[in-house]
Structures are given as structure tokens and as C-alpha cells.
C-alpha positions, 0 to 999 in steps of 0.5 A, a space after each residue: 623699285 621694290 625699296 622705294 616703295 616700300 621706302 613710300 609706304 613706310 613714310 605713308 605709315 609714319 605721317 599717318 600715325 602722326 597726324 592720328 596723334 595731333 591734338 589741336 589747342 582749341 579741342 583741348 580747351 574747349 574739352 577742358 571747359 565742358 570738364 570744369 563746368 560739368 564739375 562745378 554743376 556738380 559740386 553746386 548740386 551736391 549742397 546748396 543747403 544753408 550754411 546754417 544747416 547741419 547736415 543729416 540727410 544727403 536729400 535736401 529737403 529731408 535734411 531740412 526738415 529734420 533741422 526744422 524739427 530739432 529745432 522747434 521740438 523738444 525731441 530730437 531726432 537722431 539715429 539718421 540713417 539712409 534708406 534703400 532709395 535716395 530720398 528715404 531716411 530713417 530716424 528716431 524721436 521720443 523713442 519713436 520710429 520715424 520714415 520720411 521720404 520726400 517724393 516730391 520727384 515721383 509720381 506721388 509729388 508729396 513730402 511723407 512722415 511715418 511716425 511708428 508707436 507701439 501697443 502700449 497708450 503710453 508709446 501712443 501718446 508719445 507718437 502723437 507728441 512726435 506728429 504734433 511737431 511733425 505737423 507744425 513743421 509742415 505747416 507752421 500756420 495750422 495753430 494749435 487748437 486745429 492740432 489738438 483737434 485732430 489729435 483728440 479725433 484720432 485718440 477716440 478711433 478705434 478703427 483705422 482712419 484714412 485720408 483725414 485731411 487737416 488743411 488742403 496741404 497736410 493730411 494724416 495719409 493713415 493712422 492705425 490704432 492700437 487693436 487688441 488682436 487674438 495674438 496681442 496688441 498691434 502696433 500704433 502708427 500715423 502718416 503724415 503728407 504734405 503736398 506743400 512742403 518742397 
């Protein structure tokens, strides 16, 4: 009696590990299918830019951007580096500083440019050189006068401007001019927003 229980309870034992270990064709196919479409989903989102783009930011629109403006400016932008967020990059151009952050995703909702000059009039006009472009990429409908305007505007402050607005879309966020402090000269710098540009 005590072998043909334990004889029953070992079968138990064993039809149990086994049905434990039966997969059905349907799970393996339909797990498979959710693994392909969720890879695909991922490989689509990594780049849709355009095949004619070169690849310099992993954000997409910071990317475009900055092949917007090598390729309408006479400065180049190089030097790319990421920053310590996902969609904060680095650069240079005319031996200019460069931020950019697109916060369209945030609470900001906007696409940011920090054009860093230095103390001397010299690397200041050269930063306004940089913002010129900057602007045209933004908005490429602003003309020219309009740019030079503001430039001209800026170029006479003597204080710290904010919120200048250049059309409802791009607006100069800060623009810090050279001051002459009891330890130097501080540096120069312009931000730039879109709200438009996405």
C-alpha cells in the first residue's frame, strides 16, 4: 500500500512538472509578435530624420537645427557635445559658446539658444553674428531689417534686456551686455526662444 502511494504520488509529482513545462504555439507567437512590434516601434523612434541630415545630436529637433544653421550661416557649428539632460546640446560657432535645449516636452514648451560672447566688443559682435543666424533659422520670415533692428537695439543697452520680443514666435528671453565691474569686464550673452520652431 505505502509503495503504491508513494508510486501515485511521484506520477502526481512528475505529470505536474510537466504540464508546468508545456508552452502553447499560440503564447509563443503572439509573445513574439508584441517583441517585434515593440522593437520596430523602437527602432522607428530612434531616427526618423531626414536621410539628408547629418547626424549631430541624438534630439531630433536639436539636430535639425543645427544642420539648419551649417547650412545657411557662414559659421559652422562644431565641437557638439551632449549635455546633462536628453535634449541639451553643446556647440560652438565663430568662437562662440552655444546652449541649445529643446523644451518643447516640458513645461517651458519652447526651442532655447544661449549665445555666449566674451568681454571684449570684438567677441560681442561676433555673438551677434551668431544670433543674427540663429534668428533667421527660427524664423526664416523675420527679413532683415527686422534683424538688424533688434541687433542695433541691443548693441546701444547698456543694461540687461529681457523679454524683447522680435515676433510673437522669437523673442531675445535675456541679452546681458558687456559692464565694466570693480574686478573686470563681465561677459556678454544673448537668449534666444522660439515657441515655434518644433
Amino acid at each position: 500500500m505505502q509503495k503504491v502511494l508513494i508510486f501515485v504520488l511521484a506520477m502526481v509529482l512528475i505529470f505536474s512538472c510537466v504540464g508546468c513545462g508545456t508552452i502553447d504555439e499560440n503564447d509563443i507567437s503572439s509573445s513574439d509578435d508584441q517583441y517585434n512590434s515593440d522593437t520596430l516601434s523602437k527602432e522607428n523612434s530612434v531616427d526618423n530624420s531626414d536621410d539628408n541630415e547629418t547626424v549631430y545630436a541624438s534630439d531630433k529637433l536639436v539636430n535639425r537645427f543645427i544642420n539648419e544653421f551649417n547650412d545657411y550661416s557662414n559659421f559652422e557649428m562644431g565641437e557638439i557635445t551632449k549635455g546633462n539632460i536628453r535634449t541639451k546640446f553643446f556647440a560652438y560657432a565663430n568662437d562662440c559658446y552655444i546652449e541649445m535645449i529643446n523644451a518643447n516636452d516640458a513645461t517651458a514648451e519652447c526651442f532655447s539658444i544661449s549665445i555666449n560672447g566674451g568681454k571684449e566688443i570684438t567677441e560681442r559682435d561676433k555673438m551677434f553674428k551668431v544670433a543674427t543666424d540663429v534668428i533667421k533659422v527660427l524664423d526664416p520670415t523675420i527679413d532683415d531689417s527686422k534683424i538688424i533692428q533688434v541687433i542695433t537695439y541691443l548693441e546701444s543697452e547698456e543694461y540687461m534686456v529681457s523679454d524683447y520680443k522680435i515676433t510673437d514666435n522669437v523673442i531675445v528671453k535675456t541679452y546681458v551686455p558687456i559692464v565694466e565691474l570693480s574686478y573686470g569686464k563681465s561677459d556678454c550673452r544673448i537668449d534666444i526662444i522660439s515657441n515655434d520652431y518644433k
